[in-house]
C-alpha positions in Angstrom: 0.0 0.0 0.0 1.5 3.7 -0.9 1.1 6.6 1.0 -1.5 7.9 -0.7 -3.7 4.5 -0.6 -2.6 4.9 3.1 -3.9 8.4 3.7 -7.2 7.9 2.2 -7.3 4.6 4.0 -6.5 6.9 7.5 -9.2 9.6 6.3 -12.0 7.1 6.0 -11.3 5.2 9.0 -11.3 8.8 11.2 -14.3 9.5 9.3 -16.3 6.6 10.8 -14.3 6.8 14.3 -15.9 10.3 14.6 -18.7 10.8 17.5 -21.3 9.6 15.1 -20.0 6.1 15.6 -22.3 4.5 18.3 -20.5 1.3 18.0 -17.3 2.5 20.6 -17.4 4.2 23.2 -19.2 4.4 26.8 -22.7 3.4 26.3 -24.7 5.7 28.2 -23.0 8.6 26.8 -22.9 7.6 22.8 -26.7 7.2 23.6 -27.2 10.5 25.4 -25.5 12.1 22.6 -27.1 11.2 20.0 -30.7 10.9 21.5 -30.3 14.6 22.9 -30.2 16.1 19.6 -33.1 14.0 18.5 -35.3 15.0 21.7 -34.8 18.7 21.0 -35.5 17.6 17.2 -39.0 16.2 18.0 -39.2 19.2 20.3 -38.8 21.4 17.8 -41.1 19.0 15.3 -43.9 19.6 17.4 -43.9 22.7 17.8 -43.5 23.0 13.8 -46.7 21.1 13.5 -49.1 23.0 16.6 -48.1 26.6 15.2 -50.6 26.6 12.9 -52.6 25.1 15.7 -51.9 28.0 18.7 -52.0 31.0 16.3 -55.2 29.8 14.4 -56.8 29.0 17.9 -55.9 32.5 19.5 -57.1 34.5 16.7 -60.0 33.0 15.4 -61.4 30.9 18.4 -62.5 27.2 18.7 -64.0 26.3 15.1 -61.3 27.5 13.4 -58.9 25.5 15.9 -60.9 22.4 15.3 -60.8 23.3 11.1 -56.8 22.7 12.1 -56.7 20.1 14.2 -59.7 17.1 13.4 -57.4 16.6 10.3 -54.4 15.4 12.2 -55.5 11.4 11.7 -55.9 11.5 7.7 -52.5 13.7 7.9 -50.6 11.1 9.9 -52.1 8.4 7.8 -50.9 9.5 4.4 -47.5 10.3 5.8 -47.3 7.1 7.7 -45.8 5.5 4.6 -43.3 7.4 3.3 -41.9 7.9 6.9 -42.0 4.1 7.7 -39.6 3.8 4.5 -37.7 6.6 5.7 -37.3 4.2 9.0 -36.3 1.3 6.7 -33.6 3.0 4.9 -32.0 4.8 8.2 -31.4 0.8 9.3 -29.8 0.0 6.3 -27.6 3.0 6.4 -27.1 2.8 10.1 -25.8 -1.1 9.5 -23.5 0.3 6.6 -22.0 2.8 8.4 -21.8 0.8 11.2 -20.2 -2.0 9.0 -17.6 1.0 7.5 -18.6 0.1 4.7 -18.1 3.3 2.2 -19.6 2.1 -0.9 -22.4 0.4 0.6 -23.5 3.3 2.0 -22.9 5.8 -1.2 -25.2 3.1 -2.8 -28.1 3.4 -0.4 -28.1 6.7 -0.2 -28.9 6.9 -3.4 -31.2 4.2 -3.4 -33.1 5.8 -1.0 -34.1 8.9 -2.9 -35.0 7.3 -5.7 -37.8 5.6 -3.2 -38.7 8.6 -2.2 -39.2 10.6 -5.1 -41.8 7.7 -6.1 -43.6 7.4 -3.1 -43.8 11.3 -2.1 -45.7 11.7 -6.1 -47.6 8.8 -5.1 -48.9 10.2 -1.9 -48.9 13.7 -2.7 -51.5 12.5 -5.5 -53.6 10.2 -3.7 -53.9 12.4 -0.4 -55.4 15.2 -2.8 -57.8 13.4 -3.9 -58.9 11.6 -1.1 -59.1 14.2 1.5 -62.6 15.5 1.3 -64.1 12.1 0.7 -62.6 10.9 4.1 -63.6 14.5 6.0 -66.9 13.6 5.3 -66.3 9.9 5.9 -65.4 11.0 9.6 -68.3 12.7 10.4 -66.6 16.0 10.3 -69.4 19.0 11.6 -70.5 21.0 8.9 -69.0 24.9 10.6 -65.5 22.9 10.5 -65.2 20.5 7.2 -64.5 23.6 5.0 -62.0 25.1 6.6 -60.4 21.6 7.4 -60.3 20.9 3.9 -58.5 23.5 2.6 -56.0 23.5 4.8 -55.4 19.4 4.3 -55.3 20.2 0.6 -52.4 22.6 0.6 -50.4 20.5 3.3 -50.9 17.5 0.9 -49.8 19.6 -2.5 -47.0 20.1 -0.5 -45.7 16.7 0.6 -42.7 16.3 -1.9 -40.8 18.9 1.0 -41.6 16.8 3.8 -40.5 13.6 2.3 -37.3 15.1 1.5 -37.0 16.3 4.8 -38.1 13.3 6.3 -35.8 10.6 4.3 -33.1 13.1 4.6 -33.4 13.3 7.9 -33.3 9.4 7.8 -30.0 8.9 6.4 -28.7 11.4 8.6 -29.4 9.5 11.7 -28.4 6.2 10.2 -24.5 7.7 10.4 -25.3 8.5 13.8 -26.1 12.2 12.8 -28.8 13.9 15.0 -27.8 17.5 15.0 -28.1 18.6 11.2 -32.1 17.6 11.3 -32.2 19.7 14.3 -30.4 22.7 13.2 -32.4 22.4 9.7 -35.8 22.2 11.9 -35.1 25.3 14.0 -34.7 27.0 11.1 -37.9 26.2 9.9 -39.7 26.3 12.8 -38.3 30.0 13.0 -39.7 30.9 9.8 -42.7 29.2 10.1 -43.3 31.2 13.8 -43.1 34.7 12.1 -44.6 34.2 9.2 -47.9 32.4 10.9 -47.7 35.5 13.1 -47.6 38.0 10.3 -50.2 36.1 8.1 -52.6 35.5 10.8 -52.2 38.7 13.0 -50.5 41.2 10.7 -52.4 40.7 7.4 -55.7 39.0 8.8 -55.5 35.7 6.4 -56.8 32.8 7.6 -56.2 28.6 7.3 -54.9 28.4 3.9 -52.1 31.0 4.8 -50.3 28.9 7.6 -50.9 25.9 5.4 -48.6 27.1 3.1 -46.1 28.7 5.7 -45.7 25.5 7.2 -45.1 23.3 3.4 -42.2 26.3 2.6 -40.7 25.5 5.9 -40.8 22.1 5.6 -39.0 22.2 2.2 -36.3 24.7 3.2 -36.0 22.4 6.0 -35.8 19.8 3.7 -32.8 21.0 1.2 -30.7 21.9 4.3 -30.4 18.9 5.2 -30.2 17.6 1.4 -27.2 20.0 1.1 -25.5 18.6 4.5 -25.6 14.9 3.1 -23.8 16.3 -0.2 -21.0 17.5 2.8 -20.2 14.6 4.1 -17.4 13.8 1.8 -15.7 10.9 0.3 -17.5 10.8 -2.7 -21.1 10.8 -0.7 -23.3 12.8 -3.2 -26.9 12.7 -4.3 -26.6 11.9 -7.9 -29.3 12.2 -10.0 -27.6 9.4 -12.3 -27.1 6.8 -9.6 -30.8 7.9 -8.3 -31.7 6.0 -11.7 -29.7 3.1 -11.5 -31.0 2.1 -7.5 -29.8 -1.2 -6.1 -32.3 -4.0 -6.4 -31.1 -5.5 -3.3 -31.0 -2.5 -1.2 -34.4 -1.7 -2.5 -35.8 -4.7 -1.2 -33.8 -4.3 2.0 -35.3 -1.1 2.5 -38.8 -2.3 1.7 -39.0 -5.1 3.9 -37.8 -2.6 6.9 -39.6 -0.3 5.7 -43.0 -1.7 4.6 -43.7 -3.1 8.1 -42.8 0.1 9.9 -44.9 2.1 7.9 -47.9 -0.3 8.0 -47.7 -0.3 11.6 -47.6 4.1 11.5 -50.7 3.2 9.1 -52.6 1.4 11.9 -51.4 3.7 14.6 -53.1 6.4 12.0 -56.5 4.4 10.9 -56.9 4.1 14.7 -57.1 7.8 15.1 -58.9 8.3 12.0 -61.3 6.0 13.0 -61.0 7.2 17.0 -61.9 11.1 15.2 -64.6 9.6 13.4 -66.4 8.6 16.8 -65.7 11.7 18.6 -66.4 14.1 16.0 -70.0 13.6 16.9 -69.2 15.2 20.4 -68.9 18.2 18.6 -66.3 21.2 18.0 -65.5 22.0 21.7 -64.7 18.5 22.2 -62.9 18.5 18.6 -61.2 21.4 19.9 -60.2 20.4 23.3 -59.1 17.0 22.1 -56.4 18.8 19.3 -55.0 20.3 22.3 -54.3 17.1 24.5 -53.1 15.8 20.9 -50.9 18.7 21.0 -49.8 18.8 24.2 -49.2 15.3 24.5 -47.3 15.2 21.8 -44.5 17.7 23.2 -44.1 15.6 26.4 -43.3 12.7 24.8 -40.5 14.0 22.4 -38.1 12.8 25.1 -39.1 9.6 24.5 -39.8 9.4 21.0 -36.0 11.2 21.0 -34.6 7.7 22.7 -36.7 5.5 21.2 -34.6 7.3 17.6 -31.5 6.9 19.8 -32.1 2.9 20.3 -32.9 2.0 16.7 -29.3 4.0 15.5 -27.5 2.2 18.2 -29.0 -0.7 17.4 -27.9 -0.7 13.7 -24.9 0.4 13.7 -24.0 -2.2 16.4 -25.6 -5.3 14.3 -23.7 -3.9 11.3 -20.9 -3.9 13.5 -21.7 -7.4 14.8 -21.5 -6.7 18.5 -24.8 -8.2 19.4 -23.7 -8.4 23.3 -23.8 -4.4 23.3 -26.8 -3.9 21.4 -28.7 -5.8 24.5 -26.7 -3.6 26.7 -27.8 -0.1 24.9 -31.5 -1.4 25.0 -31.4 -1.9 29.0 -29.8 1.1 29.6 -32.3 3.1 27.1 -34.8 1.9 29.1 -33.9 2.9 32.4 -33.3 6.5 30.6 -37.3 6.4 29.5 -39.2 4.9 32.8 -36.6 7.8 35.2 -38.0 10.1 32.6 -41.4 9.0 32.0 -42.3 9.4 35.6 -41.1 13.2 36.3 -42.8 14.4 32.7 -46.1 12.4 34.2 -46.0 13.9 37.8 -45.2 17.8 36.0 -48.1 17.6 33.3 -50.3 16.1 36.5 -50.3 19.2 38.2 -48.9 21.6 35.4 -50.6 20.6 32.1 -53.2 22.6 32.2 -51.6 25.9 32.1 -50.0 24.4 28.7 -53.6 24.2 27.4 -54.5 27.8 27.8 -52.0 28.3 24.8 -54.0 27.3 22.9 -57.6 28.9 23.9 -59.2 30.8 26.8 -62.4 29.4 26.0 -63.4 27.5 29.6 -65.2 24.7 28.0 -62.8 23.5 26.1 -59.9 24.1 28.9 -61.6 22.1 31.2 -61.8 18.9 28.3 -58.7 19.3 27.7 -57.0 19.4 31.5 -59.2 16.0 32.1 -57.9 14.2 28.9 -53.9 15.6 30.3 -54.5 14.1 33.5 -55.7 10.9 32.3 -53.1 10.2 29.5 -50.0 11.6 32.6 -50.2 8.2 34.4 -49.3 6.6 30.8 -46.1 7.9 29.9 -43.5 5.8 30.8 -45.7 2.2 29.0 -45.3 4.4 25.6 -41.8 5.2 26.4 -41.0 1.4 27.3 -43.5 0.5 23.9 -41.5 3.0 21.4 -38.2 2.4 22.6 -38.1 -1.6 22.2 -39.9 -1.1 19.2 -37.1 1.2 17.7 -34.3 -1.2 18.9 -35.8 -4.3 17.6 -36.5 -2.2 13.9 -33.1 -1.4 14.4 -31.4 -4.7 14.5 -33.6 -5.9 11.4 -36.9 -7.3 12.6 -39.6 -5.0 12.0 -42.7 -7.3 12.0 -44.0 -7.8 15.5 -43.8 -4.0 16.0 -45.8 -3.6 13.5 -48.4 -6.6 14.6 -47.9 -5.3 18.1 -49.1 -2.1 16.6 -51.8 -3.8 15.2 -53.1 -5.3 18.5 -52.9 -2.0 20.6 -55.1 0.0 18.2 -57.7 -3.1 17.6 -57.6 -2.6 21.5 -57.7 1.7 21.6 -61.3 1.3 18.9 -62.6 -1.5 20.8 -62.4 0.7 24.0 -63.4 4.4 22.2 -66.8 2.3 21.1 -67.5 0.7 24.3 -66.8 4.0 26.6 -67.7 6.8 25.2 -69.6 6.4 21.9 -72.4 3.5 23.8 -71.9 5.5 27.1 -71.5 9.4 25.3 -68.9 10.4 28.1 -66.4 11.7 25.5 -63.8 10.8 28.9 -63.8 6.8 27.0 -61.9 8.5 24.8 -58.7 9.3 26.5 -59.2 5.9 28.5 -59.2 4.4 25.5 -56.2 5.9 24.4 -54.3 4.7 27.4 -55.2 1.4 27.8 -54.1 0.9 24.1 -50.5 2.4 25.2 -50.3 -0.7 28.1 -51.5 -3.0 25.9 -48.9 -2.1 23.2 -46.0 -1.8 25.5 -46.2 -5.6 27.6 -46.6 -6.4 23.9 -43.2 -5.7 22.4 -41.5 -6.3 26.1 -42.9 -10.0 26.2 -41.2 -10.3 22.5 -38.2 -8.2 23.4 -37.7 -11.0 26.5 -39.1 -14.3 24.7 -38.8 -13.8 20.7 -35.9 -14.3 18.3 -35.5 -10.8 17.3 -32.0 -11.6 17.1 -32.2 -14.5 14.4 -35.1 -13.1 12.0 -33.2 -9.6 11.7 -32.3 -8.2 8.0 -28.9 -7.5 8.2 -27.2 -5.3 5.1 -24.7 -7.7 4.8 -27.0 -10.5 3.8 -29.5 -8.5 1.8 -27.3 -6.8 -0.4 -23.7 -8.5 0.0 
């Protein structure tokens, strides 16, 4: 070997010895520094998503809130795919980079965006169309389906930016990157802030306007990160020519990680839609009120959801590294991390979630919905911490069905339950019962497989699928 061979051999190995290898390294710490990047990411995510939510809701009162929020379920439901293959293709990049395995990892990155160029003009098409059809399939009241229409419509003409954000963020994390999505989303989230502000307040426009200030941020948040991947060096570029040529093996890889995963974000979706579709006959206050513990709810969680992102990296990289004995380790420590958490963030929104509610409206009825569906959901925190984060780890190490089945079974149990309590009883509170009960039901789930099941054997590894 020459010197140069030996330099460029020295470069590439630094490369992958740099802080975004999970595979070295003091456990705790590698997970903590990646997974604190990602909480503040889904932080920041959130509050992307309620902007349009808290501005609309201030200004123009409870309808208009609900025109915002009963949509969330049909949003979530069309997305659910693309993101689940954005899952899939983070694993195989994660086990690349985790194998050091350069050329592997050019390939799937390219791969990867010619999957989601098809599927984002798949789903941006479909979602169009379909999204007035399924308002009125859900029962949506007549004051709120106009309003909720529009603004679907212009969030789905724009879903080519948020699958480039999301797959970009995807690949990102798979080399053990969680700052650049974060630094791209605060960005955006900026952006998105003022401008809902000065649409809303400054020139009086209504629903479409933060539709459309949210799709620009998601697509500037998008090409940030686009540009960062192009950064990386040694030869790692989107190429338009390889995006042509993608790897039949990786594609399939990707597919069979991804497919499941996104199925299982599918279920987790049709369950709200169907969930919506039930309590939209309590009306818009409840409507309302229950877009606000959506809200809310969502922001306490990031933590979680930011380990759970942690654990599937770790995993990866680790099982394209072959060191299956620290991959255990990472998921028992994880989940220490999440029930520690899960219990102070229960306890605070106990006694303090309320006061994050009156954000959103001053109107009392709602308020007082919404601080009972809090209080309920509080005591549940650390089972959807202990549910998502095995459920990451096991995607993460190549087995991605019985998440999804487990998936399956909690949101079979969360309808069951909405019908039974509130619909045959009308006390809209068998709604956030429901909701709850699903979360236990999902999380002794996947820790009875995570303790019993051969995760470890039935895992797609990179090296097999695409050798």
């Amino acid at each position: 070997m020459n010197h140069n061979q030996s330099a460029r051999m020295s470069e590439k190995n630094e490369s992958f010895r740099s802080s975004n290898d999970l595979t070295e390294g003091p456990i705790v710490n590698k997970i903590l520094m990646f997974a604190l990047p990602a909480m503040a990411s889904n932080f920041v995510q959130q509050l992307f998503n309620t902007v349009d939510s808290m501005v609309i809701g201030q200004h123009s009162g409870a309808q208009a809130l609900a025109s915002v929020g009963v949509g969330n379920p049909i949003m979530f439901l069309f997305n659910a795919l693309f993101m689940g293959f954005s899952t899939g293709a983070s694993i195989i990049v994660s086990q690349s980079f985790g194998a050091k395995n350069m050329e592997k990892l050019k390939t799937s990155v390219n791969t990867t965006f010619s999957l989601a160029f098809v599927v984002g003009l798949v789903v941006t098409v479909i979602s169009v169309v379909l999204c007035r059809p399924l308002l009125q399939a859900l029962n949506v009241p007549d004051d709120v389906i106009d309003g909720a229409s529009l603004y679907l419509t212009i969030i789905f003409a724009g879903t080519m930016g948020n699958v480039l954000f999301s797959y970009c963020s995807g690949i990102l994390r798979g080399m053990g990157d969680s700052r650049w999505p974060l630094y791209a989303l605060c960005i955006a989230c900026a952006l998105n802030v003022v401008l809902d502000i000065l649409v809303v307040f400054g020139f009086g426009w209504g629903i479409a306007a933060v539709a459309w200030t949210t799709i620009l941020g998601q697509a500037i948040a998008g090409l940030i990160l686009a540009w960062r991947i192009n950064r990386f060096g040694h030869g790692l570029k989107i190429s338009f020519k390889e995006m042509l040529k993608p790897d039949r093996d990786i594609l399939i890889a990707i597919v069979k990680l991804g497919l499941p995963s996104g199925l299982q974000q599918m279920a987790m979706s049709l369950g709200g839609v169907i969930t919506q579709s039930f309590t939209n006959t309590f009306g818009a206050v409840f409507i309302a009120a229950n877009t606000i513990v959506q809200r809310v709810d969502g922001f306490v969680i990031m933590p979680l959801f930011g380990l759970s992102m942690s654990a599937t990296t770790f995993a990866g990289q680790n099982v394209g590294a072959g060191k299956f004995d620290r991959v255990k380790e990472g998921i028992k420590k994880t989940l220490a991390m999440v029930v520690l958490i899960s219990l102070v963030l229960g306890v605070f929104m106990f006694f303090i979630g309320y006061n994050f509610a009156r954000t959103f409206t001053s109107e009392t009825d709602v308020l007082t919905i919404s601080k009972e569906g809090i209080q309920i959901i509080c005591f549940v925190y650390a089972f959807i911490g202990i549910d998502v984060t095995l459920a990451g780890a096991i995607r993460g190490a190549g087995s991605a069905i019985i998440p999804m089945l487990s998936s399956f079974a909690g949101n079979i149990v969360r309808i069951l339950l909405v019908y039974l309590l509130a619909v045959l009883t009308g006390d809209y509170l068998g709604v956030f019962y429901a909701m709850a009960a699903s979360m236990v039901a999902g999380a002794i789930l996947m820790y009875a497989y995570y303790r019993f099941g051969k995760w470890q054997e039935k895992g797609i590894r990179i090296s097999r699928a695409s050798a």
